[in-house]
N, C-alpha and C positions, 0 to 999 in steps of 0.2 A: 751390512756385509751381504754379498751377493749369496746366493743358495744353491749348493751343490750343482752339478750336471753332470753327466755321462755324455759325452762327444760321440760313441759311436756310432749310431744309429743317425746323427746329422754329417758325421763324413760320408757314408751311406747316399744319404739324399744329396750331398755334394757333388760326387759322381756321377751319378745320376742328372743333375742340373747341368752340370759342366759336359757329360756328355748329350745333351740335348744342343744346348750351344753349340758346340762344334760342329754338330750334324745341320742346326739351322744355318749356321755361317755358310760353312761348304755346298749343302746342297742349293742354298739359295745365290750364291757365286754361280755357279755354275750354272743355273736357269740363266741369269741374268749374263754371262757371257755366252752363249751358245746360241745359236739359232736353230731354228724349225723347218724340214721340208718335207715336202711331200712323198710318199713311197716307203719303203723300207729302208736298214739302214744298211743293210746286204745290198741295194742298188748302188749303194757309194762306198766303192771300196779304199779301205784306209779310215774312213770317217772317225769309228771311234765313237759312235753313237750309241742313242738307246731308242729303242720303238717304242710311240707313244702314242696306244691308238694307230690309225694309219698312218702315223709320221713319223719322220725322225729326226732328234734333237741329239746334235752334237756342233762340235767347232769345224766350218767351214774354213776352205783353202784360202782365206784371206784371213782368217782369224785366229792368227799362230800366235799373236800378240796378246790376244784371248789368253789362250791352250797356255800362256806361258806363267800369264796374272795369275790363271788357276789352278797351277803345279803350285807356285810359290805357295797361295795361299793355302792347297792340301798339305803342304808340310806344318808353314809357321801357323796357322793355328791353331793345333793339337801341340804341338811345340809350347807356344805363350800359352794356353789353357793349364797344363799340365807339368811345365816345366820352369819358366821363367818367371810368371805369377806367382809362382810357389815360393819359387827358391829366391825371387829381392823381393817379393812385397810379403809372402807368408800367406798369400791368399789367390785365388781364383773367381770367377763368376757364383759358381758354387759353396764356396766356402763365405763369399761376402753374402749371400741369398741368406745361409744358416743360420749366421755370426758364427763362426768357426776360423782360425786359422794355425799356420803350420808353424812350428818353429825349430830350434834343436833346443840342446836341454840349458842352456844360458837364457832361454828366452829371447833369442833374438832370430831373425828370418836364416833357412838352411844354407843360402846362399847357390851358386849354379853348380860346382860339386857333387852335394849332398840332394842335390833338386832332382839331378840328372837321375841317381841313383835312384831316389822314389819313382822316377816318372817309367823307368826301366821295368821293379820289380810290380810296378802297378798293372803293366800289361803283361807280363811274364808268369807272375802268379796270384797276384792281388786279387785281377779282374774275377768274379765266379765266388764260390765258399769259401777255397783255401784264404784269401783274405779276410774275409767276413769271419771265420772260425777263430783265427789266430789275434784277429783286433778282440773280440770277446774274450778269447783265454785269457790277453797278460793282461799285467795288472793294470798298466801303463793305457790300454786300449791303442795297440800301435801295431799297425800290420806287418806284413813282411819289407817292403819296400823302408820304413820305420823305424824296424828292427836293424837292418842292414847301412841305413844313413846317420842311426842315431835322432830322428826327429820325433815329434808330436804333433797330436791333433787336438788343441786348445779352444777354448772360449776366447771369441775374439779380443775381448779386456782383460787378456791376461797381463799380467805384470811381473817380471820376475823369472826365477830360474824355475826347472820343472822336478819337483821333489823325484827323490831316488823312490826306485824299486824297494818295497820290503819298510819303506821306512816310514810308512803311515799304516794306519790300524784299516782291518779289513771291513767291506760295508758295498763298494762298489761305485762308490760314487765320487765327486770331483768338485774341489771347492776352490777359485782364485785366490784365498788367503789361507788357506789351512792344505792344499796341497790333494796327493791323491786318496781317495776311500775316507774322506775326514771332513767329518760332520761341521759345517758352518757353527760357529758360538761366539757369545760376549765372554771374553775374557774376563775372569776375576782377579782381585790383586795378587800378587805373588809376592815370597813364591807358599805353598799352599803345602799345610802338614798332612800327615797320612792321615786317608780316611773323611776328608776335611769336606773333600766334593766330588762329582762325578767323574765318569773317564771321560776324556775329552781332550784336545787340541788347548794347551794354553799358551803364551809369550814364554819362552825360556828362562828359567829365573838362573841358569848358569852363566845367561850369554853368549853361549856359543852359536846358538840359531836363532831364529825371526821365532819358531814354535817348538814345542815336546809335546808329548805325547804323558800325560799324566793317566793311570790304568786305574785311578779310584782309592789309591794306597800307597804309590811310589811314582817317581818318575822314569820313564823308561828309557832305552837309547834313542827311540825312535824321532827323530829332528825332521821340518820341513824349513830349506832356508826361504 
């Protein structure tokens, strides 16, 4: 059985990754379509350039063809990074660097709906602490953009739906088979009398979930399906 993890702190470096990408993509487009000339770039007016050294690098009056490759691609790839990766694969450049990906609470990718929504509240209020603050508070480790789509920030091998709020014992951590704050274990046979063994995550002896939440003397309501 795999062992616990906490996601937050690698969607973090996710971010982080996937915004390096996109700055290398783009800015290395844009070398690569542009040319160089000599003077400033205030001697060419219209150019749209940047002064580099004593030159300047922008797209020349024959390279609207350029200008045009390079609008497209300022858009679509913060676009695919941020939004269309997310929402049909559940992952990013970022997120596949971490093993980390996105889902909603079936387990399955947010789709472009719910993509769009993350990729909105990501630059609106994510970017900075407010994000960072509020993936730490809940319980779920889900930012705002998260909170608003209904998605998650999973262990790439997740499997499965993503346990409800409230409904695993507290601790802070993140197990693929036992759900959220809930300690990895060898299940024992069930179903198990009061007193009999520790608290702990075991197979449901009602059937109604995949787990419960046994407190050392009863069972409690608490189910991870």
């Amino acid at each position: 059985m795999q062992q616990p993890r906490n996601v937050a702190g690698w969607r973090v470096a996710a971010f982080l990754i996937d915004f390096l990408t996109c700055a290398v993509i783009v800015v290395g487009s844009w070398f690569a379509l542009t040319t160089t000339k000599p003077g400033s770039c205030s001697d060419y007016l219209g150019n749209g350039g940047i002064d580099i050294g004593d030159s300047c690098r922008g797209f020349t009056e024959d390279q609207a063809a350029n200008q045009t490759v390079f609008v497209i691609l300022l858009i679509a790839v913060p676009l695919l990074i941020w939004w269309i990766l997310p929402a049909l694969k559940g992952t990013s450049p970022g997120h596949a660097a971490v093993g980390v990906k996105i889902v909603k609470e079936d387990g399955t990718p947010p789709g472009l709906a719910r993509g769009l929504l993350r990729a909105f509240f990501l630059f609106l209020l994510d970017v900075g602490l407010v994000g960072l603050i509020v993936m730490l508070a809940t319980e779920r480790k889900q930012r705002v953009g998260d909170l608003v789509a209904g998605t998650f920030g999973v262990p790439k091998d997740w499997q499965g739906v993503v346990p409800k709020a409230g409904a695993v014992a507290p601790g802070g951590q993140f197990a693929p088979t036992s759900g959220w704050d809930a300690p990895a274990t060898n299940a024992p046979p069930q179903p198990l009398p009061a007193g009999a063994t520790r608290a702990d995550w075991y197979p449901d002896p009602h059937g109604q979930a995949r787990l419960r939440y046994w407190d050392g003397q009863r069972w409690t309501e608490h189910t991870s399906n």
